[in-house]
ChimeraX commands (.cxc) that place a marker at each C-alpha (Angstrom):
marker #1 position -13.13,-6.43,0.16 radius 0.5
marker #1 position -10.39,-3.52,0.40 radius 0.5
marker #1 position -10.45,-0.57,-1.61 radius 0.5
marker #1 position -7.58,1.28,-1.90 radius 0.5
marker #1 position -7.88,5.01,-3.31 radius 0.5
marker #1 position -4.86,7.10,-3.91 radius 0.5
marker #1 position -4.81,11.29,-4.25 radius 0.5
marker #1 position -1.67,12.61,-5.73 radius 0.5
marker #1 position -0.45,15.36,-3.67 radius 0.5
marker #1 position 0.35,19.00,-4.90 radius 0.5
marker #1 position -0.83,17.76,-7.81 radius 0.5
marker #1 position -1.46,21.66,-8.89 radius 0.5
marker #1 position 2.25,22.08,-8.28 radius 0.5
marker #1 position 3.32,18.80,-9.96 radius 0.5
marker #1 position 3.51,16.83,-13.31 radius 0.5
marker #1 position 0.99,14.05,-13.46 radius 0.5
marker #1 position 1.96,11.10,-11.42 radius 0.5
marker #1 position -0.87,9.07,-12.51 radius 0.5
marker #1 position 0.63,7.04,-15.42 radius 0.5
marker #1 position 3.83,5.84,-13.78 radius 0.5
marker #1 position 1.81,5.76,-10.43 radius 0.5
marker #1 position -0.14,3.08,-13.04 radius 0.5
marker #1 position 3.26,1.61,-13.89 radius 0.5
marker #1 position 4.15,0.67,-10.57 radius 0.5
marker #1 position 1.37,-1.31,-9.96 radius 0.5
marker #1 position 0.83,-3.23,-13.15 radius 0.5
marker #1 position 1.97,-6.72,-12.06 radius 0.5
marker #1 position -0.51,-6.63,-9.53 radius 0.5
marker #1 position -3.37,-6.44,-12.02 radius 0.5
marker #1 position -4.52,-10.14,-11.58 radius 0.5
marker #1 position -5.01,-9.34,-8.22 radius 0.5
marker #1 position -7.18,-6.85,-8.79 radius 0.5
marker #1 position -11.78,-7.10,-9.05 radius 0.5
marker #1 position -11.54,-3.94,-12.10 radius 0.5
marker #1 position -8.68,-2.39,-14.15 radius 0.5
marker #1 position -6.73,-0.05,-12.38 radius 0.5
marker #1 position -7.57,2.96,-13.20 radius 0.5
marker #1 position -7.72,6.91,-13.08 radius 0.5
marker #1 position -10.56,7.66,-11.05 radius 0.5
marker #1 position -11.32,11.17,-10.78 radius 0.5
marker #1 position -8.93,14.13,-11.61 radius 0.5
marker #1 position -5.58,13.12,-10.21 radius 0.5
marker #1 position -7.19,9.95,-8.24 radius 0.5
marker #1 position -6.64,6.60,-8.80 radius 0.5
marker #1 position -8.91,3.26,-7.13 radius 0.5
marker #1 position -7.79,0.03,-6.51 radius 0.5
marker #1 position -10.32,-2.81,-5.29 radius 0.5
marker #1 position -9.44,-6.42,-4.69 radius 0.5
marker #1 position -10.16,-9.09,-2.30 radius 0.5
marker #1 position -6.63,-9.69,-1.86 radius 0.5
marker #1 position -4.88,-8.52,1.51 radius 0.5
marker #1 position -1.53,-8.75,0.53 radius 0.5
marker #1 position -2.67,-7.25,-2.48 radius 0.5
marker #1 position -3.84,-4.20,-0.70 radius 0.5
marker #1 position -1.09,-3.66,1.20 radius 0.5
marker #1 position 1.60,-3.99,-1.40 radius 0.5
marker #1 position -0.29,-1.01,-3.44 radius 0.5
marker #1 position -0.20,1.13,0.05 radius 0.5
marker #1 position 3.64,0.51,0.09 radius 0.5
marker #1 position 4.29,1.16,-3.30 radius 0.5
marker #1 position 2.32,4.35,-3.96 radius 0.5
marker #1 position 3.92,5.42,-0.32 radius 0.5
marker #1 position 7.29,4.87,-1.26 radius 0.5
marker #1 position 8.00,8.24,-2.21 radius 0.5
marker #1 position 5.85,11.05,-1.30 radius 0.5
marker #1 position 3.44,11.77,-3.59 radius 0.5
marker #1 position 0.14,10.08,-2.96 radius 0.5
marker #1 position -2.28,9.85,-0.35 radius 0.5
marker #1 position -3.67,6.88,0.51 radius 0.5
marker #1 position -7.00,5.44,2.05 radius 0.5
marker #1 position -7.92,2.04,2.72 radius 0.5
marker #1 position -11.02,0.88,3.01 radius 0.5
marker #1 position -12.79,-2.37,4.20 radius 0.5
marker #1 position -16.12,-3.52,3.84 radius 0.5
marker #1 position -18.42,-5.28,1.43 radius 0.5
marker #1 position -19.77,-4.33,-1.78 radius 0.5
marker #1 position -22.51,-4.49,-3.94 radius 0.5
marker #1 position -22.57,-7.05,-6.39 radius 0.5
marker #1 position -22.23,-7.49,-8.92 radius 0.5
marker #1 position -19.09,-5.77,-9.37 radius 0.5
marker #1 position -19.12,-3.37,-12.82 radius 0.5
marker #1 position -16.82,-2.66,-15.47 radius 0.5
marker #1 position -14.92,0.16,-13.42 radius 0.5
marker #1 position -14.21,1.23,-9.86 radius 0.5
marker #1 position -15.85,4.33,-10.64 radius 0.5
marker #1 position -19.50,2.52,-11.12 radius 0.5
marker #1 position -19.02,0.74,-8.27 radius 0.5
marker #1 position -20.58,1.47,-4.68 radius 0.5
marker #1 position -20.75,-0.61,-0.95 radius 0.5
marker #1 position -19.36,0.36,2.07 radius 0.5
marker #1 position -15.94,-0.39,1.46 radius 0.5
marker #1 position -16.20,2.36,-1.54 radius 0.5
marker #1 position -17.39,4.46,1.37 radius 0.5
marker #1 position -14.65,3.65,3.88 radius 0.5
marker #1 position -12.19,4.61,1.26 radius 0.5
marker #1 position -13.38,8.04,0.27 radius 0.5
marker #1 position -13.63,8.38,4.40 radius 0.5
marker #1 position -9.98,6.94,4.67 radius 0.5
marker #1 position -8.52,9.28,1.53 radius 0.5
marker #1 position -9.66,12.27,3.41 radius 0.5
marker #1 position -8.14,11.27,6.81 radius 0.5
marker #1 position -5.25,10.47,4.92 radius 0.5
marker #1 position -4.40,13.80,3.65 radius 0.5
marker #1 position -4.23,15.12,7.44 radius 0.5
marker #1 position -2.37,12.11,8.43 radius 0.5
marker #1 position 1.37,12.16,9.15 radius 0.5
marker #1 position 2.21,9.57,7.05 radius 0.5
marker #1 position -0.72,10.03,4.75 radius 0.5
marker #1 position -2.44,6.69,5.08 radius 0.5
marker #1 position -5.38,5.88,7.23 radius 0.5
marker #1 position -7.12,2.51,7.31 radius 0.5
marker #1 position -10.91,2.76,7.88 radius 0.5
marker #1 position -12.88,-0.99,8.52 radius 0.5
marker #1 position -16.35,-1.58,10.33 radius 0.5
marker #1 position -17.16,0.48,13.33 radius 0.5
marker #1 position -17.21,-2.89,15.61 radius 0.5
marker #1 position -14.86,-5.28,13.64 radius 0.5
marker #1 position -12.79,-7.13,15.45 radius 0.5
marker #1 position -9.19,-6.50,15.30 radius 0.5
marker #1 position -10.17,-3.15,15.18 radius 0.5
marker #1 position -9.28,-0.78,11.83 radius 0.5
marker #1 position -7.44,2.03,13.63 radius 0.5
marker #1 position -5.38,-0.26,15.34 radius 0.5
marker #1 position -4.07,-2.33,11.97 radius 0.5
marker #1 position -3.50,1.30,10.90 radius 0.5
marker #1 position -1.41,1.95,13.04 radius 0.5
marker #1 position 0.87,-0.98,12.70 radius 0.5
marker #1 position 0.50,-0.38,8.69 radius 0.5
marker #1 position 1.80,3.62,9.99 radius 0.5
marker #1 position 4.79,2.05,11.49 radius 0.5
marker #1 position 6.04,0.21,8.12 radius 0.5
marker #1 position 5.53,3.44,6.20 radius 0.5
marker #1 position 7.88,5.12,8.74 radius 0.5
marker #1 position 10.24,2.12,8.84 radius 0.5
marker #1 position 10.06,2.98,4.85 radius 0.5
marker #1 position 10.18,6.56,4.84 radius 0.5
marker #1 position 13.86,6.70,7.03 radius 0.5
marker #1 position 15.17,4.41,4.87 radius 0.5
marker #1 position 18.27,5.84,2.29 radius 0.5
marker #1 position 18.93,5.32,-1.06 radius 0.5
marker #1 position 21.57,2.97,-0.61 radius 0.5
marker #1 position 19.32,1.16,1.61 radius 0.5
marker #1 position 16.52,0.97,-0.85 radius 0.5
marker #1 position 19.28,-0.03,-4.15 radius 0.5
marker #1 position 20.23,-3.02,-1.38 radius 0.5
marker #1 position 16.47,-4.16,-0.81 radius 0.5
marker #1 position 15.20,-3.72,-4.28 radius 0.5
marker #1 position 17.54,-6.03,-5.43 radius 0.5
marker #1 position 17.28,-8.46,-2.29 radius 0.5
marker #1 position 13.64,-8.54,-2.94 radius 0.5
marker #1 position 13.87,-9.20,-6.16 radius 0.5
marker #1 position 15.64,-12.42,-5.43 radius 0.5
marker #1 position 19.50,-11.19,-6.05 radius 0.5
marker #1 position 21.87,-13.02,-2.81 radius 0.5
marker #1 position 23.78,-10.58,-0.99 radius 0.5
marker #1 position 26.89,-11.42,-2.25 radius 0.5
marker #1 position 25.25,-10.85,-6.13 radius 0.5
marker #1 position 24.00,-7.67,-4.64 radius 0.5
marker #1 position 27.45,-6.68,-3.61 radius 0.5
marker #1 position 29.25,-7.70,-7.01 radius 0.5
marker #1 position 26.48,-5.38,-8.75 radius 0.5
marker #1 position 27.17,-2.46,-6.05 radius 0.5
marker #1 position 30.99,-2.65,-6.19 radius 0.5
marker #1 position 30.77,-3.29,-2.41 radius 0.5
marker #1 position 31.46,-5.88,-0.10 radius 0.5
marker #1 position 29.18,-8.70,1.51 radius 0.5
marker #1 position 29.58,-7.19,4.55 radius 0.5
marker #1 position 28.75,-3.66,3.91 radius 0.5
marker #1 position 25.49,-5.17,1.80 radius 0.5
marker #1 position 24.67,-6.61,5.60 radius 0.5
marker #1 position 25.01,-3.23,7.34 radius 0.5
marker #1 position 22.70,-1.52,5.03 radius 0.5
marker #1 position 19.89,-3.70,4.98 radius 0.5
marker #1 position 20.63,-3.84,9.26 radius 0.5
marker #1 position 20.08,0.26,8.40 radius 0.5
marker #1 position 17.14,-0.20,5.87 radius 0.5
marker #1 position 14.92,-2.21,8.52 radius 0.5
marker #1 position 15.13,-4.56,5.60 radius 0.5
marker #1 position 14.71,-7.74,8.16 radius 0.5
marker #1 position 11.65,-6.17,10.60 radius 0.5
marker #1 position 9.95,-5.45,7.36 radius 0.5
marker #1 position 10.14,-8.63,5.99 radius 0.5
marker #1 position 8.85,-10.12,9.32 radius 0.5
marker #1 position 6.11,-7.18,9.99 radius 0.5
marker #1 position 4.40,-8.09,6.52 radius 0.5
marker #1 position 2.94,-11.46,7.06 radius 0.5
marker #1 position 1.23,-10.69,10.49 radius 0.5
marker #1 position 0.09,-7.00,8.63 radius 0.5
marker #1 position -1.79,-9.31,5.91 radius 0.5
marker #1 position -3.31,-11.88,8.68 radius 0.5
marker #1 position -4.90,-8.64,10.94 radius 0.5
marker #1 position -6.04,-7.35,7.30 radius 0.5
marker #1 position -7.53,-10.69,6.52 radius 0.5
marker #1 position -9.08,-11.02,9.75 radius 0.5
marker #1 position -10.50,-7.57,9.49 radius 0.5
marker #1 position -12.22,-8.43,6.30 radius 0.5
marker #1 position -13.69,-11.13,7.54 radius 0.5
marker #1 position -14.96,-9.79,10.64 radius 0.5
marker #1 position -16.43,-6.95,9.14 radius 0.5
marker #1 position -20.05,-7.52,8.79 radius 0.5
marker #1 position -22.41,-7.79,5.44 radius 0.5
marker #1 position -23.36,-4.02,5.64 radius 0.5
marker link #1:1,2 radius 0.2
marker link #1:2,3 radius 0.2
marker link #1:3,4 radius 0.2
marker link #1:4,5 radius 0.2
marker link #1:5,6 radius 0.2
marker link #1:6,7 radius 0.2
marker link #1:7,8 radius 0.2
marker link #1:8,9 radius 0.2
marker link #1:9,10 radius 0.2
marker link #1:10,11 radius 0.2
marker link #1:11,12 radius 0.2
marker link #1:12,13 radius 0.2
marker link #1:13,14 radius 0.2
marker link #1:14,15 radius 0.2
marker link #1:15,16 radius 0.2
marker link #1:16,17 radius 0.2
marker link #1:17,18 radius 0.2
marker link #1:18,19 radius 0.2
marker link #1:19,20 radius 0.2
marker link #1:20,21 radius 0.2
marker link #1:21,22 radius 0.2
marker link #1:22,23 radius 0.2
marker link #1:23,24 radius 0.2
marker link #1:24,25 radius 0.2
marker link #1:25,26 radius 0.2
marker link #1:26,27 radius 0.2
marker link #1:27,28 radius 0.2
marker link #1:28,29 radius 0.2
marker link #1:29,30 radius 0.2
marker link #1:30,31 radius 0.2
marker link #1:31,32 radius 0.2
marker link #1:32,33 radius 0.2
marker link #1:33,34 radius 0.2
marker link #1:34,35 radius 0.2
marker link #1:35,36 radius 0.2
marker link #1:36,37 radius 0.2
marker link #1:37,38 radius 0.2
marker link #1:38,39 radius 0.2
marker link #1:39,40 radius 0.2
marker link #1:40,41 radius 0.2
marker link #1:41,42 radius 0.2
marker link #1:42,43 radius 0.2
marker link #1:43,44 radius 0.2
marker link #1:44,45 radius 0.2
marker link #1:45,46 radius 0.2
marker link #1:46,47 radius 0.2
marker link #1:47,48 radius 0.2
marker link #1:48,49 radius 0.2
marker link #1:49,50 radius 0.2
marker link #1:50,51 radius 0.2
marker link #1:51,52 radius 0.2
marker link #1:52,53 radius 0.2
marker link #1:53,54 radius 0.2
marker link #1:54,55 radius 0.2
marker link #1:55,56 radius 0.2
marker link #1:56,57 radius 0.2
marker link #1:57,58 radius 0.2
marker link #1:58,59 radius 0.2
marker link #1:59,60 radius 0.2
marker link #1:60,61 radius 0.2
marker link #1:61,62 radius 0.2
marker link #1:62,63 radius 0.2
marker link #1:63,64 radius 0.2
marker link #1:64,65 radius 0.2
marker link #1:65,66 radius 0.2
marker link #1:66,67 radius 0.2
marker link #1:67,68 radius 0.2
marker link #1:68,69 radius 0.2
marker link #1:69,70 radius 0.2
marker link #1:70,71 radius 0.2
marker link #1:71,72 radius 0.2
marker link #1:72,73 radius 0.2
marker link #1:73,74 radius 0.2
marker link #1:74,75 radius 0.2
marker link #1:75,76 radius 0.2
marker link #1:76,77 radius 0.2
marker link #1:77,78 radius 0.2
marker link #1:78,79 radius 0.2
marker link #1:79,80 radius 0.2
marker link #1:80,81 radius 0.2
marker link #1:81,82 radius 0.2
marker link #1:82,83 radius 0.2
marker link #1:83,84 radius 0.2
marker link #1:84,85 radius 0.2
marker link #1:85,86 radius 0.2
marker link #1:86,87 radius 0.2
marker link #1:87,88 radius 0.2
marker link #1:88,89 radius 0.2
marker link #1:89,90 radius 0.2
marker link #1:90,91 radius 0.2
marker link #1:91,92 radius 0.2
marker link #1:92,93 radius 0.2
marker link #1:93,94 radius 0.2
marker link #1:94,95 radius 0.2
marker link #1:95,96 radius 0.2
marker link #1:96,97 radius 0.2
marker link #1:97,98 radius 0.2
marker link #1:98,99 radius 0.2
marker link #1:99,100 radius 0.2
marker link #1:100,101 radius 0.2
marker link #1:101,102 radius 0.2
marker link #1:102,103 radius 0.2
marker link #1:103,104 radius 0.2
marker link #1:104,105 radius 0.2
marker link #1:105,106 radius 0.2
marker link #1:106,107 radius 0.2
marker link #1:107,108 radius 0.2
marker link #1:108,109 radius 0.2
marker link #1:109,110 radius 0.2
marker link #1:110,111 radius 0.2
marker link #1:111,112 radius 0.2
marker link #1:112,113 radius 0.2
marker link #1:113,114 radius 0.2
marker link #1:114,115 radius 0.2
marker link #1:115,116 radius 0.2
marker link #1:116,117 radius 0.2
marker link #1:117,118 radius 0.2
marker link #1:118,119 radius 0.2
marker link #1:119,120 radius 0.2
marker link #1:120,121 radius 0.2
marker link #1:121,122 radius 0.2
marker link #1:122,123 radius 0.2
marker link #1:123,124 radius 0.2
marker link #1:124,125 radius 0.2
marker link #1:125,126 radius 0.2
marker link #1:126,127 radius 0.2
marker link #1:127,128 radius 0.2
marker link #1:128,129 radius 0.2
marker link #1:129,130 radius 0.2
marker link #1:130,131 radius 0.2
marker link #1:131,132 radius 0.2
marker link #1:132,133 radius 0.2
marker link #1:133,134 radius 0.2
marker link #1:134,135 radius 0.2
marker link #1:135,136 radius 0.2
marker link #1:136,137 radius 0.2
marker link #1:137,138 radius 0.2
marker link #1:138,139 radius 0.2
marker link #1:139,140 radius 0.2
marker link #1:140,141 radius 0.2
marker link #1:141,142 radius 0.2
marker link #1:142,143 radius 0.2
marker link #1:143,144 radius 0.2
marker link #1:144,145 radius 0.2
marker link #1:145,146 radius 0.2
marker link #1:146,147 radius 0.2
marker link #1:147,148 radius 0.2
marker link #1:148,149 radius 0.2
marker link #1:149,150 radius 0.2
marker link #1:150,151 radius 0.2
marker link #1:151,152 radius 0.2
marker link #1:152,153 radius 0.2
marker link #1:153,154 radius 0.2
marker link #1:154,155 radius 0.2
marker link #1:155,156 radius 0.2
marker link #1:156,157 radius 0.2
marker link #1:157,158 radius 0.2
marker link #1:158,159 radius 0.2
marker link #1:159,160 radius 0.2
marker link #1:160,161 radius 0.2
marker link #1:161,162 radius 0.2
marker link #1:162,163 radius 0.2
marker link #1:163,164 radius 0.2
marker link #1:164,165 radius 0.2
marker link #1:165,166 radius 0.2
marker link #1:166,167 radius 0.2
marker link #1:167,168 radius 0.2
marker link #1:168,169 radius 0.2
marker link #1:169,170 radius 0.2
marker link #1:170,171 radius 0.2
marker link #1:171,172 radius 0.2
marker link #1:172,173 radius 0.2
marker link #1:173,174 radius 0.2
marker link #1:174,175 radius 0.2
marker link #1:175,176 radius 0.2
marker link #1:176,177 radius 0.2
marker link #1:177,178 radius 0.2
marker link #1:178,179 radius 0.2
marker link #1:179,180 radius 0.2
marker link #1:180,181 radius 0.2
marker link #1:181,182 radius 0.2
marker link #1:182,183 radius 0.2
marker link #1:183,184 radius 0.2
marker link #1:184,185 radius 0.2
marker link #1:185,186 radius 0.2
marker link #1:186,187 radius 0.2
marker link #1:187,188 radius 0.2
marker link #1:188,189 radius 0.2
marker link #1:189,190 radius 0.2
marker link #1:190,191 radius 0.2
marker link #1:191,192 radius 0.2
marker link #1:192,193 radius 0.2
marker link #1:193,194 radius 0.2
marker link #1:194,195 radius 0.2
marker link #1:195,196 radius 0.2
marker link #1:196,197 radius 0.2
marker link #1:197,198 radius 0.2
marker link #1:198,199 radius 0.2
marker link #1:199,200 radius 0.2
marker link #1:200,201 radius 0.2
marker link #1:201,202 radius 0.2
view
């Protein structure tokens, strides 16, 4: 199971993120064991047993920077209640563990699995750190090009809608990383798969 929890940063400093933070991820809800939810304060927890599905709500809260994120993976004790809140297990656990890592992290995320899982959980964190930098360099331009490319739009309807040409659509997803990430997040999801299933019944 992964359980993704989220802290907003500055949050003192800030307007509250949590609704559109919410937003963001409300097509995933299917995917997901409870309702997202607020979870304490200006936290939010997310808990499927999804890969993909946990690392989709990593990238999205880590688009900009305003959240923290921990991941953690483990099992849980069923069966599951009403809210994330009531819930408890060692992947509950790993993610309070992984949300306070995260805040001292560079690219505040940190991945926490079983101590002797197999890939290990620091070292699909790290690979998960490299996206999120991939992500963080990339422009505006680059991320108007690969919204619209991954929302299904061709290249030369991406152009027509950016008053640009074909070519110039090419060069900035070649600038976004657009192509490594699309490769990178199949193999991410099998080494987060595998880690939930070698993680032991704890």
């Amino acid at each position: 199971m992964f359980v993704v929890t989220a802290d907003q940063i500055n949050s003192t400093g800030d307007r509250d993120r949590v609704p559109a933070a919410l937003e963001s991820v409300a097509d995933l809800a299917d995917s997901l064991e409870v309702p997202a939810a607020r979870y304490a304060g200006d936290e939010l927890q997310f808990v499927t047993r999804h890969a993909s599905t946990a690392l989709e709500i990593v990238l999205r809260l880590r688009r900009d920077d305003h959240w923290s994120t921990g991941l953690g993976v483990g099992s849980v004790i069923d069966p599951m209640p009403a809210t994330a809140a009531e819930a408890s297990g060692p992947a509950f656990v790993r993610g309070r563990e992984a949300i306070d890592a995260a805040k001292r992290s560079p690219t505040r995320f940190t991945l926490i699995g079983a101590p002797d899982a197999v890939p290990d959980g620091d070292q699909v964190g790290a690979l998960v750190d490299l996206l999120l930098t991939l992500r963080a360099r990339r422009s505006p331009e680059g991320w108007a090009v690969t919204d619209m490319i991954a929302a299904g739009m061709s290249q030369t309807a991406a152009a027509e809608r950016l008053g640009i040409t074909p070519q110039a659509v090419s060069l900035r997803l070649r600038a976004a990383g657009w192509r490594i990430e699309e490769r990178a997040r199949p193999g991410l999801v099998v080494l987060l798969e595998r880690l939930d299933a070698a993680t032991p019944q704890d």
